[in-house]
SERO-4910 file (N, C-alpha, C, O; in steps of 0.05 Angstrom, whole numbers):
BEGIN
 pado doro    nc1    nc2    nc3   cac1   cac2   cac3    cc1    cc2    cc3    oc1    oc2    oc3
  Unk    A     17    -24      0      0      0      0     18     25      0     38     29     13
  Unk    A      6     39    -16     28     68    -26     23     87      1      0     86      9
  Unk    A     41    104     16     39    113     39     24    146     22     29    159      2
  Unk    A     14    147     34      4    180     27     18    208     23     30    221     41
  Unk    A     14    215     -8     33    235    -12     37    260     18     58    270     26
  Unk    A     11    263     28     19    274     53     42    279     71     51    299     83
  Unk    A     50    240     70     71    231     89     95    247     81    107    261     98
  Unk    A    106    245     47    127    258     40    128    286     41    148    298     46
  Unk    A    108    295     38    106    325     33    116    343     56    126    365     53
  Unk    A    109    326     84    120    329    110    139    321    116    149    332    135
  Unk    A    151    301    105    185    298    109    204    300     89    227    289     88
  Unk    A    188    322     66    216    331     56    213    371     67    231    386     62
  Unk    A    190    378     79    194    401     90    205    405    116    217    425    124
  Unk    A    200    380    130    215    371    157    245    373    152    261    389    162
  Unk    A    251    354    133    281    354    119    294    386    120    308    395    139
  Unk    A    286    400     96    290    424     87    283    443    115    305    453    119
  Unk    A    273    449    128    273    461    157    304    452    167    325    465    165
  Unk    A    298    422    178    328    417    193    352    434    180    365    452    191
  Unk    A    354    424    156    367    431    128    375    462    132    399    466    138
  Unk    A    360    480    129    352    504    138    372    516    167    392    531    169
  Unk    A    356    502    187    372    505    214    396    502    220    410    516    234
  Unk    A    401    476    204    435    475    207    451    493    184    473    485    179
  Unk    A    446    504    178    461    524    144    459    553    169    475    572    167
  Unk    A    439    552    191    436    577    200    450    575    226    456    595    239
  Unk    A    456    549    235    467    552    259    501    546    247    517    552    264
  Unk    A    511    537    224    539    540    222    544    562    210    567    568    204
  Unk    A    519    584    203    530    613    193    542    629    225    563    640    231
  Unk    A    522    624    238    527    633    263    553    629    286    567    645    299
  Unk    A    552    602    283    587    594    285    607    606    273    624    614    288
  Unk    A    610    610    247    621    625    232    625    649    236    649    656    238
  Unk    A    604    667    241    605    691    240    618    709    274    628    731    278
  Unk    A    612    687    291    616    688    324    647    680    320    659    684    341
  Unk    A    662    670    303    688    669    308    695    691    291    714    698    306
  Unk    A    696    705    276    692    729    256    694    754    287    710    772    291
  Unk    A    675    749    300    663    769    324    687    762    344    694    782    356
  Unk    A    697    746    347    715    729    373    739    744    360    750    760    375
  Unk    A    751    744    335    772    758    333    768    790    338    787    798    350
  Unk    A    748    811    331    740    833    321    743    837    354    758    856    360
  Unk    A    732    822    377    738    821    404    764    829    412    771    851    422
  Unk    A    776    808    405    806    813    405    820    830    405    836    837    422
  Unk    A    816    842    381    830    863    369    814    896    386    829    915    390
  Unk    A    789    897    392    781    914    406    787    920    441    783    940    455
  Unk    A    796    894    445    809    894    476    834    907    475    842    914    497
  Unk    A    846    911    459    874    916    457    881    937    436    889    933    413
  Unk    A    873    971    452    872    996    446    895    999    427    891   1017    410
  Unk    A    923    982    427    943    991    419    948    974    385    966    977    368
  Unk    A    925    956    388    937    936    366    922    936    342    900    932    352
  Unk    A    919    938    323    909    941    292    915    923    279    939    918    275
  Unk    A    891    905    266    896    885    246    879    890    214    855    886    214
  Unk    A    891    898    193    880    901    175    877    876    148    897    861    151
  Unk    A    865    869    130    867    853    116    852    859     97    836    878    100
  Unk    A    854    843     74    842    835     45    816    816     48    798    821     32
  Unk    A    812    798     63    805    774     57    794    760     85    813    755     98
  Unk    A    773    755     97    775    735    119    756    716    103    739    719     85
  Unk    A    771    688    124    754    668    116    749    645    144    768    639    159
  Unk    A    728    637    147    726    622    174    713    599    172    695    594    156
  Unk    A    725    579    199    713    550    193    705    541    215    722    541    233
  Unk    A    681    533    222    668    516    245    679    500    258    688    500    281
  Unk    A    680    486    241    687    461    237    723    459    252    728    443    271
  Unk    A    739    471    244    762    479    252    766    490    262    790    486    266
  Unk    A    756    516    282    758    528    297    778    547    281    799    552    291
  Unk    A    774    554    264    790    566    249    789    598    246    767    606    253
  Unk    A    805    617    239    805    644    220    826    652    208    846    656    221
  Unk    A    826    657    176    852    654    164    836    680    154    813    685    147
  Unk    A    861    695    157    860    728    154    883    729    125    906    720    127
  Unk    A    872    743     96    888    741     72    909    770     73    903    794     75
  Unk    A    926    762     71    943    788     67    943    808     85    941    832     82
  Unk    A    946    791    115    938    809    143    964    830    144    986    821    137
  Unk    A    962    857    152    976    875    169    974    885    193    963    907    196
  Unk    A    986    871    215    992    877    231   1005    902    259   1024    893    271
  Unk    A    998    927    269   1008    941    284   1007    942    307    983    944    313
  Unk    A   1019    941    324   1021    946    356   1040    974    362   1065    975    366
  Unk    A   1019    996    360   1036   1022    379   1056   1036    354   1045   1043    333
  Unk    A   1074   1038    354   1092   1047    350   1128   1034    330   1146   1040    314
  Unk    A   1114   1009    354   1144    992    347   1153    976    335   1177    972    329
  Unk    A   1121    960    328   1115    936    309   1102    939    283   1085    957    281
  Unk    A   1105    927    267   1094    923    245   1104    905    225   1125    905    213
  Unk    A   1078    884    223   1077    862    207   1070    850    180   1046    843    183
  Unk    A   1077    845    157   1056    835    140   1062    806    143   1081    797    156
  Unk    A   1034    785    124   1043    766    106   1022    767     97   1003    782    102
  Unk    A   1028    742     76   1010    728     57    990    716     71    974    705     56
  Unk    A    986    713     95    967    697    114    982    687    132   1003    674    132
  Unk    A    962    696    150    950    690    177    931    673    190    908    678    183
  Unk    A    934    651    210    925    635    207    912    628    240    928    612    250
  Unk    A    890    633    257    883    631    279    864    602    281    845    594    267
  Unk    A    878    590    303    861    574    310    847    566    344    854    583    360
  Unk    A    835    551    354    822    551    378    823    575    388    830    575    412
  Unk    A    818    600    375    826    625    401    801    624    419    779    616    410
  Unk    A    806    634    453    792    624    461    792    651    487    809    654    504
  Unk    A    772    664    484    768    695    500    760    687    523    745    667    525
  Unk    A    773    707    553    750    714    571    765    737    570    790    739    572
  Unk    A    741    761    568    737    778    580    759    799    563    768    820    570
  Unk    A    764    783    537    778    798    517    805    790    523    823    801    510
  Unk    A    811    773    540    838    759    542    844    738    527    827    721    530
  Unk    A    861    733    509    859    699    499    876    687    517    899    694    523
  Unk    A    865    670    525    868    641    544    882    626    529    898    613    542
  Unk    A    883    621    505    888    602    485    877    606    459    855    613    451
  Unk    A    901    599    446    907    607    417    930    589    403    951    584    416
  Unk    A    924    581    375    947    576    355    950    596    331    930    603    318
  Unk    A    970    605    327    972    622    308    997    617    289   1018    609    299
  Unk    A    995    622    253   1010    618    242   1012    638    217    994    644    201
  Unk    A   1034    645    219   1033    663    195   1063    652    168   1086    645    168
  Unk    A   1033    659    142   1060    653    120   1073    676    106   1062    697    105
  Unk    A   1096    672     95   1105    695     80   1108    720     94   1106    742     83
  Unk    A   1112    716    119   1111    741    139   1137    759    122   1152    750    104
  Unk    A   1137    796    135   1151    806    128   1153    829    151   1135    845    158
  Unk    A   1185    827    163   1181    846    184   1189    879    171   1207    886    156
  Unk    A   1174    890    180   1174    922    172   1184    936    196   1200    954    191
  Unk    A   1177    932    220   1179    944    241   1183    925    258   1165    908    256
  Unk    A   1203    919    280   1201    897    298   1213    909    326   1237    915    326
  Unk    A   1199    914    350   1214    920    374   1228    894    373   1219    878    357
  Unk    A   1252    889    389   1255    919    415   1282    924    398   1299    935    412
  Unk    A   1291    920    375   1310    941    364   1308    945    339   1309    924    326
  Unk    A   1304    965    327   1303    976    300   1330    980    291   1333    992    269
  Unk    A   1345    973    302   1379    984    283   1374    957    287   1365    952    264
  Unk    A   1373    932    303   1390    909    294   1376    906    264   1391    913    245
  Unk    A   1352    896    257   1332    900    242   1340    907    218   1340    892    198
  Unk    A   1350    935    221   1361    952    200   1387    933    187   1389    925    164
  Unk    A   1405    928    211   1432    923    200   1429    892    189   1448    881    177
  Unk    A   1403    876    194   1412    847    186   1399    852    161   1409    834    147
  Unk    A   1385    864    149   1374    880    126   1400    886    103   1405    877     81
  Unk    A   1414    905    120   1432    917    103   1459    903    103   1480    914     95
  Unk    A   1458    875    115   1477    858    104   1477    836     95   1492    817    100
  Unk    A   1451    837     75   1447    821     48   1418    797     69   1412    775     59
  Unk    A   1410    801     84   1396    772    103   1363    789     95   1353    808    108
  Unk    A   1354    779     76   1323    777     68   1304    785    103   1312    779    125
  Unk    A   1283    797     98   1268    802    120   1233    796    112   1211    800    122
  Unk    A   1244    783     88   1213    774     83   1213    735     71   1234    722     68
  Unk    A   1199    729     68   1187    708     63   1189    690     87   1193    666     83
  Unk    A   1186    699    112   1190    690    136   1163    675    141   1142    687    138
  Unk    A   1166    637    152   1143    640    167   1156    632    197   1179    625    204
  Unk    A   1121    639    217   1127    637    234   1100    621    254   1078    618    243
  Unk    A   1104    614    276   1081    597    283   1077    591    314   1098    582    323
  Unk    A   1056    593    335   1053    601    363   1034    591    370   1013    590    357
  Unk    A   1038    578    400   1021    557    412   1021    562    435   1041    566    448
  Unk    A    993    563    448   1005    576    483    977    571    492    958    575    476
  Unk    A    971    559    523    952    564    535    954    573    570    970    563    587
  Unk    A    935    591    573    940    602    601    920    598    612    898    598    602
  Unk    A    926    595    648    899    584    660    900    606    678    918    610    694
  Unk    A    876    623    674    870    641    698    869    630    724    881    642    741
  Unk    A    856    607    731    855    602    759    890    599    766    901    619    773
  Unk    A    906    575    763    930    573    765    949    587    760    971    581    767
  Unk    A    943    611    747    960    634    736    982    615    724   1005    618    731
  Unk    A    976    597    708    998    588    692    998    585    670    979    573    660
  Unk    A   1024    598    649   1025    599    620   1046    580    612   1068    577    623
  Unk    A   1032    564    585   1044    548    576   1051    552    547   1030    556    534
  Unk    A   1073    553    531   1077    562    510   1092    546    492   1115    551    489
  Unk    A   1079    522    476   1083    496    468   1097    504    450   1117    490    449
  Unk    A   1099    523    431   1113    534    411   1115    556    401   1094    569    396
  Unk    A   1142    568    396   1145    588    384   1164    585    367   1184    573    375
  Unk    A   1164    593    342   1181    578    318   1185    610    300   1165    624    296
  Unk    A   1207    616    291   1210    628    263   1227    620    246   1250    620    255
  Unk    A   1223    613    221   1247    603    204   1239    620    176   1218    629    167
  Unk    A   1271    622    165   1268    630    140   1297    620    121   1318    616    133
  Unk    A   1295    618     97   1326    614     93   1347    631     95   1369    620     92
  Unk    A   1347    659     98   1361    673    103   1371    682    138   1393    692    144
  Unk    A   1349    676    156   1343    681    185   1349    655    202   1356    655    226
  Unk    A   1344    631    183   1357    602    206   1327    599    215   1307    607    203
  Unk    A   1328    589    232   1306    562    241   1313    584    276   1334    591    285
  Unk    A   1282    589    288   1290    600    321   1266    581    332   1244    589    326
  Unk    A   1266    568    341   1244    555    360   1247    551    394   1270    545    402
  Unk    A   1227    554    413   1227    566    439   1204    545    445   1189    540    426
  Unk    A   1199    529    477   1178    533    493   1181    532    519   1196    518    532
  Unk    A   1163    551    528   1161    557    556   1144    545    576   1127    530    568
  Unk    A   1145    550    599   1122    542    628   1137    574    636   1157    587    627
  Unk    A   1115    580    659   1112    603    672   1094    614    688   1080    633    681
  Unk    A   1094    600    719   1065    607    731   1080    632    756   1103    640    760
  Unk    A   1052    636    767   1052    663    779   1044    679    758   1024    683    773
  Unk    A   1038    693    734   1024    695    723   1003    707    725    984    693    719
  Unk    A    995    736    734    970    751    735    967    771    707    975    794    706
  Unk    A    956    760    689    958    776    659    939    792    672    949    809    686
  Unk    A    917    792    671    901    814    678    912    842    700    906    865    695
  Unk    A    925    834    719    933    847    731    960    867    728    965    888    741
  Unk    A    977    853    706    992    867    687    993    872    673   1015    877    662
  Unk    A    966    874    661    964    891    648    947    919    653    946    941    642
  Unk    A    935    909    672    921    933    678    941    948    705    925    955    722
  Unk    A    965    954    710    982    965    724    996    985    704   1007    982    683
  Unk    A    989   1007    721   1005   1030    699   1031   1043    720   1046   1060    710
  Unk    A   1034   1031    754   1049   1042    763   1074   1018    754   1073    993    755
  Unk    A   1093   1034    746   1118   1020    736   1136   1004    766   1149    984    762
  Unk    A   1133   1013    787   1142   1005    808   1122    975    816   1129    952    821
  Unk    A   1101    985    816   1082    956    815   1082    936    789   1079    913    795
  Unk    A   1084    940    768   1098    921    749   1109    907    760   1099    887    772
  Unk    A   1149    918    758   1161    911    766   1159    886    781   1165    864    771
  Unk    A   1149    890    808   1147    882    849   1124    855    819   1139    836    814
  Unk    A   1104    853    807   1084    837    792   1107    813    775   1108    788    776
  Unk    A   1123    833    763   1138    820    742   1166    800    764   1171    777    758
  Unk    A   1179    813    786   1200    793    795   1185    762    816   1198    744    827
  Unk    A   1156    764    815   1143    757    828   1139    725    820   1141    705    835
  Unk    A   1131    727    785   1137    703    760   1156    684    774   1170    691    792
  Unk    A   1155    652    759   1162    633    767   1164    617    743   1144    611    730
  Unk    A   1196    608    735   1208    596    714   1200    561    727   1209    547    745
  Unk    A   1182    559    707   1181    530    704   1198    512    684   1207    490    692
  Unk    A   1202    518    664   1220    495    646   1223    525    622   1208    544    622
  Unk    A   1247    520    605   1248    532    580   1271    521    567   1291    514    580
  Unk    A   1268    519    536   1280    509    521   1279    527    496   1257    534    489
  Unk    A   1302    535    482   1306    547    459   1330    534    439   1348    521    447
  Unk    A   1325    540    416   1350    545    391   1344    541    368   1325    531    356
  Unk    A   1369    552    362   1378    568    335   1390    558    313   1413    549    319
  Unk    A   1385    556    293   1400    546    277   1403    559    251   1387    562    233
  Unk    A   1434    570    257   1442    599    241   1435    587    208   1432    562    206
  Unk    A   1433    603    185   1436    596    162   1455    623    151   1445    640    137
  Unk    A   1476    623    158   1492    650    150   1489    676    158   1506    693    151
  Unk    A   1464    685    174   1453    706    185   1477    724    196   1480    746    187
  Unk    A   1497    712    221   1499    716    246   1526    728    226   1534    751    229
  Unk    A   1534    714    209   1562    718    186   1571    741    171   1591    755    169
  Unk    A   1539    736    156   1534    766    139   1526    790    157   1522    813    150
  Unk    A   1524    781    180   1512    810    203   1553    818    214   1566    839    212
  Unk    A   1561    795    223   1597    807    234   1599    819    206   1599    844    204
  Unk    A   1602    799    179   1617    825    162   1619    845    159   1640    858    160
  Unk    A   1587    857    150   1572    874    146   1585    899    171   1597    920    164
  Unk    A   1579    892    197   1592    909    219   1624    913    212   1638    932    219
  Unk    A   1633    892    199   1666    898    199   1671    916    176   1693    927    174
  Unk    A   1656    918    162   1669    928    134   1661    958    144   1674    978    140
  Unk    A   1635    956    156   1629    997    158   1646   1009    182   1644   1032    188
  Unk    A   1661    993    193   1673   1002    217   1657    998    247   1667    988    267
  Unk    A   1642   1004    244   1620   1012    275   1629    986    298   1634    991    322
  Unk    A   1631    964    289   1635    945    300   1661    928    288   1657    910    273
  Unk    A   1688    935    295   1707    918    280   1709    892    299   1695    888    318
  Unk    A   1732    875    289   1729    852    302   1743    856    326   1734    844    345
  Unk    A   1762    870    328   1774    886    352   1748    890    374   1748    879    396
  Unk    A   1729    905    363   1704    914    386   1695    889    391   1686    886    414
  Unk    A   1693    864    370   1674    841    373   1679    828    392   1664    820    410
  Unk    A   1711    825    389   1722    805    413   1713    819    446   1701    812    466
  Unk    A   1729    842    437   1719    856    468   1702    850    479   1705    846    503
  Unk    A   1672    847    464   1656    849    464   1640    822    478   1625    823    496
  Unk    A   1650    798    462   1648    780    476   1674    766    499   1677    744    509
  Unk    A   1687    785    500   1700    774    530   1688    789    551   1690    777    572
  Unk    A   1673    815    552   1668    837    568   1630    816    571   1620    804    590
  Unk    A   1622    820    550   1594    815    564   1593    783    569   1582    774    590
  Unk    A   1605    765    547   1596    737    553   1623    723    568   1625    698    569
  Unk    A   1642    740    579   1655    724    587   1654    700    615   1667    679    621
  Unk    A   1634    715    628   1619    690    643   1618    665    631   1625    644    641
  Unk    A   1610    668    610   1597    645    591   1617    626    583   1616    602    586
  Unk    A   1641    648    567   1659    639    551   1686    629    563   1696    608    556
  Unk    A   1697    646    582   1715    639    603   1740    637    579   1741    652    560
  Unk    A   1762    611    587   1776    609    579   1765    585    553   1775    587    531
  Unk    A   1754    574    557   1745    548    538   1739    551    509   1716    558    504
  Unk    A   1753    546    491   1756    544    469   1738    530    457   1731    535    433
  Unk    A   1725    508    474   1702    496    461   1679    497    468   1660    485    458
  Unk    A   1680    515    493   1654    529    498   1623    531    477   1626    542    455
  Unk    A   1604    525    481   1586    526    455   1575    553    453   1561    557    433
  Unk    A   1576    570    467   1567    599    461   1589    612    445   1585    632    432
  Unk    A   1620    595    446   1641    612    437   1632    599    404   1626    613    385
  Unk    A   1634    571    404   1622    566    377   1602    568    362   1601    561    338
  Unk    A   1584    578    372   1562    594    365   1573    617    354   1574    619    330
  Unk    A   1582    635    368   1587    660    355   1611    663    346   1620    686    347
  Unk    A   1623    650    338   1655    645    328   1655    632    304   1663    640    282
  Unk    A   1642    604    312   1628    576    293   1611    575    276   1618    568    253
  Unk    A   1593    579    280   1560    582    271   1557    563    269   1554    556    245
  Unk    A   1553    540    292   1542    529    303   1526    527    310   1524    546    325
  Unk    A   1494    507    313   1476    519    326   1478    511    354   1494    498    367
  Unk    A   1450    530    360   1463    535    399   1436    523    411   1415    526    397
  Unk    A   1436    511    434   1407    503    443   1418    503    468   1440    494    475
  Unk    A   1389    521    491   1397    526    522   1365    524    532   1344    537    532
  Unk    A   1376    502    541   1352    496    563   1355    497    591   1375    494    606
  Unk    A   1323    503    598   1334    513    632   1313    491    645   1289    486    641
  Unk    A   1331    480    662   1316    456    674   1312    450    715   1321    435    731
  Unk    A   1294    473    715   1303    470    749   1284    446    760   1265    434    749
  Unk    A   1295    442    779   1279    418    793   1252    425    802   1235    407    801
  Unk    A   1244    451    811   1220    465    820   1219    494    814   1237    511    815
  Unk    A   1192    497    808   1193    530    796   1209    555    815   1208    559    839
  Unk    A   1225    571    790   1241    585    804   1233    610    807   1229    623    787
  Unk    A   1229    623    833   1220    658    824   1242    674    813   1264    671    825
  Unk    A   1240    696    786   1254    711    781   1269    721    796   1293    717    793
  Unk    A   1257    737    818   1269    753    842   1299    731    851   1322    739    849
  Unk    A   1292    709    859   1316    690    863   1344    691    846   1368    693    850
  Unk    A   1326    687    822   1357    687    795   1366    714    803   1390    716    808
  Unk    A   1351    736    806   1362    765    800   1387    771    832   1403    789    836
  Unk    A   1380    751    847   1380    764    878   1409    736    881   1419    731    903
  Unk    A   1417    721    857   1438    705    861   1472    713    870   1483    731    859
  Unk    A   1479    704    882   1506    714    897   1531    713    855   1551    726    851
  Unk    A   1522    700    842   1535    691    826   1523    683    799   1505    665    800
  Unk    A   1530    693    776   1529    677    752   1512    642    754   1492    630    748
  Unk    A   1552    639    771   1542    605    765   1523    596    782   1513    573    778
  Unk    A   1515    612    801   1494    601    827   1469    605    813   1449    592    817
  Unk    A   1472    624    795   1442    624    778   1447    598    758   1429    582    761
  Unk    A   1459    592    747   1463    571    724   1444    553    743   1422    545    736
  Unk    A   1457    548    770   1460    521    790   1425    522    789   1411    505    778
  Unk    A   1420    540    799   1389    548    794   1372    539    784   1352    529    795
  Unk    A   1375    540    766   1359    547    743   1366    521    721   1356    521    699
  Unk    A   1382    502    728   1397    482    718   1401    487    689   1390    471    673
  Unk    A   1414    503    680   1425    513    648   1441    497    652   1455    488    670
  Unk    A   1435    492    615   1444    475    600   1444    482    565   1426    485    549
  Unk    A   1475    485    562   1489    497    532   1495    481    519   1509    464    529
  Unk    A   1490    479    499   1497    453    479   1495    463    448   1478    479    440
  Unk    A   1514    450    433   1516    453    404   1490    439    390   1497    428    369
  Unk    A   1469    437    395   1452    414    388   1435    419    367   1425    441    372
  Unk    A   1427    411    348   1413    429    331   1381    425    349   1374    409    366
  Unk    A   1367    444    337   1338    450    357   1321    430    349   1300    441    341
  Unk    A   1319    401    349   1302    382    351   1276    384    358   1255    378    347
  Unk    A   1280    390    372   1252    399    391   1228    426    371   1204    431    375
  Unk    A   1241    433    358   1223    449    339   1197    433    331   1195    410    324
  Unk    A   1179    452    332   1152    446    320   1143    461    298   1128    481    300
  Unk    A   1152    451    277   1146    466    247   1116    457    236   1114    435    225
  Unk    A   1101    469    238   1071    467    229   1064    482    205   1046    474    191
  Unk    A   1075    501    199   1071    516    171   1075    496    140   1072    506    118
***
């Protein structure tokens, strides 16, 4: 027996409703992560993000911003070919958590020095087709930040990858401190849980000594000085020291800090000694190439 056209007529408008609802509830998803960044960027009086192009995914937790430009203040300024956000994740206009990746980056402006910037520029080392890529989550209750990755590589710039632990941790509260003395007393307060970094020169560090030797400003005369006067803690007498082959070598350099229990800043700063801070803080220098990198681009 044939079921009554009725039956269908109601479940292909039933269909087309659901149909309907969900087209309207993943625009909405869509558009609320669209709003989640626009958040972002409105919590943070000093920062400007401009672009060509957004595009966003539900589904991925995604926002890939086309041909983003970047400003913070004064000091910074960023392009690339894209920009790439994922899980960002707001309270109260804070991100808690975020992945971020950018391709074809190009630094225009970079604190905290504009001559170095300048001079690795003006001795032949590319400042564009850089990518770069950042992973971090922070827990307001625990005041603890975790920063799974931070990576920049280019072929002219070398390979830099970093991650951190870091509790004590009141972002909110440092940021909203405008007395510089309370900073401060906020900032020696922090507690070094684990960190690991390195580098892996691709001629950068080479074409930057020349470049200083040939204009004078920095001859090799100043260089040496330079590293017996500031790194000679480091460097001592040891010839095979890996900071000396690092910057002598171009070698790459990897220093991890491994204390047994989180260390307060104030401690390292308040150490009778160099090496009593090393002891500390359990540093550790090594020629190693940066393994530990997390290249996601």
């Amino acid at each position: 027996m044939r079921k009554p056209h009725s039956f269908w007529i109601v479940l292909t408008v039933s269909f087309l409703v659901l149909l309907g609802l969900a087209m309207a509830g993943w625009w909405y998803l869509d558009k609320s992560l669209e709003r989640k960044l626009q958040t972002f960027i409105q919590s943070h009086p000093g920062l400007s993000i401009e672009y060509s192009e957004i595009r966003t995914s539900a589904l991925k937790r995604q926002i890939v911003l086309v041909q983003p430009r970047i400003v913070y203040g004064d000091d910074i300024e960023v392009q690339a070919g894209q920009a790439v956000f994922r899980g960002l994740n707001l309270e109260g206009g804070l991100p808690l958590r975020m992945s971020f990746q950018a391709v074809d980056m190009e630094l225009t402006r970079f604190f905290p020095s504009a001559g170095l910037i300048k001079d690795i520029a003006l001795s032949g080392s590319s400042l564009s087709g850089i990518n770069a890529a950042l992973q971090y989550e922070y827990d307001p209750e625990t005041l603890i930040l975790e920063i799974q990755n931070v990576s920049v590589e280019s072929p002219d710039l070398g390979l830099f990858c970093s991650t951190l632990g870091i509790s004590n941790l009141n972002f909110k509260y440092i940021m909203s401190v405008d007395n510089p003395f309370l900073l401060a007393a906020a900032v020696l307060g922090l507690r070094i849980d684990f960190f690991q970094a390195g580098y892996e020169d691709r001629g950068m560090m080479t074409r930057l000594d020349e470049f200083r030797t040939i204009r004078g400003v920095h001859g090799r005369k100043n260089d040496q000085q330079f590293h017996t006067e500031i790194l000679g803690v480091f460097l001592e007498k040891n010839e095979d020291h890996p900071l000396r082959l690092f910057i002598q070598g171009q070698l790459p350099l990897t220093v991890i800090l491994a204390p047994p229990g989180p260390v307060p800043l104030s401690a390292v700063l308040a150490s009778e000694s160099a090496g009593a801070a090393h002891e500390l803080l359990g540093l550790q220098i090594s020629n190693h190439e940066p393994e530990f990198c997390n290249q996601s681009w």
